[in-house]
N, C-alpha and C positions, 0 to 999 in steps of 0.2 A: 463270290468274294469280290469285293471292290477294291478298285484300283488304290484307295487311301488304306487299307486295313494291308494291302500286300506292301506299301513304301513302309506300314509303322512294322510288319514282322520283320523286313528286313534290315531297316534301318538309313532307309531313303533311296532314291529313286537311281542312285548308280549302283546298288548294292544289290537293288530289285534285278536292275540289269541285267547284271554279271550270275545272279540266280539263275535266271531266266537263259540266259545265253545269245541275251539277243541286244542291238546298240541301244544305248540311253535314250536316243531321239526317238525309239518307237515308245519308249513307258509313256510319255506325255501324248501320244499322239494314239494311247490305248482310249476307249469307253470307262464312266464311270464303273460298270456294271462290269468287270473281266470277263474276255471268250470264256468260252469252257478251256478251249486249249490252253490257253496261257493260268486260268484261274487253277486248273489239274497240275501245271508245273511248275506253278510257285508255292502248291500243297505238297507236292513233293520233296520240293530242295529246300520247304521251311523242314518236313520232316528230318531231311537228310542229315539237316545241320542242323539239325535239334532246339530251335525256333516255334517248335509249335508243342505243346502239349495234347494228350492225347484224346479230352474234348473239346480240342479246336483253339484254345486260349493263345494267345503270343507269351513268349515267354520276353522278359523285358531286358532279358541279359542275363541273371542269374538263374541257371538252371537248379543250383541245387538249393537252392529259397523253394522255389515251386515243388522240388522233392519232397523237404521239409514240413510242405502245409498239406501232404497226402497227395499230392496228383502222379499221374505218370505218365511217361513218356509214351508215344506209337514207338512199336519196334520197330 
């Protein structure tokens, strides 16, 4: 996952943050290319909060638009 694809799931780079659990000043000072670590736990918390569909797509806000066109959620 790249660092631009994890700011557009969650919706910018403080949002990423507070996903993550860790201060703003480190998202900018991440690789374009995410660790594994941080790339596995903002797969996670996109999951958690229901942010990602479940072949990987962002959801762009409305979840039940994306319900509507046949996809589904990871449980």
């Amino acid at each position: 996952m790249t660092k631009m694809e994890a700011i557009r799931i969650f919706g910018g780079m403080k949002e990423l943050a507070e996903a993550l659990g860790v201060h703003r000043s480190l998202i900018s000072k991440l690789p374009d290319e995410l660790p594994t670590k941080y790339s596995d736990r903002a797969t996670g918390a996109a999951i958690r909060l229901g942010r990602v569909l479940y072949d990987g797509s962002s959801v762009a806000g409305n979840r039940d638009e994306a319900m509507s066109r046949g996809h589904s959620r990871a449980c």
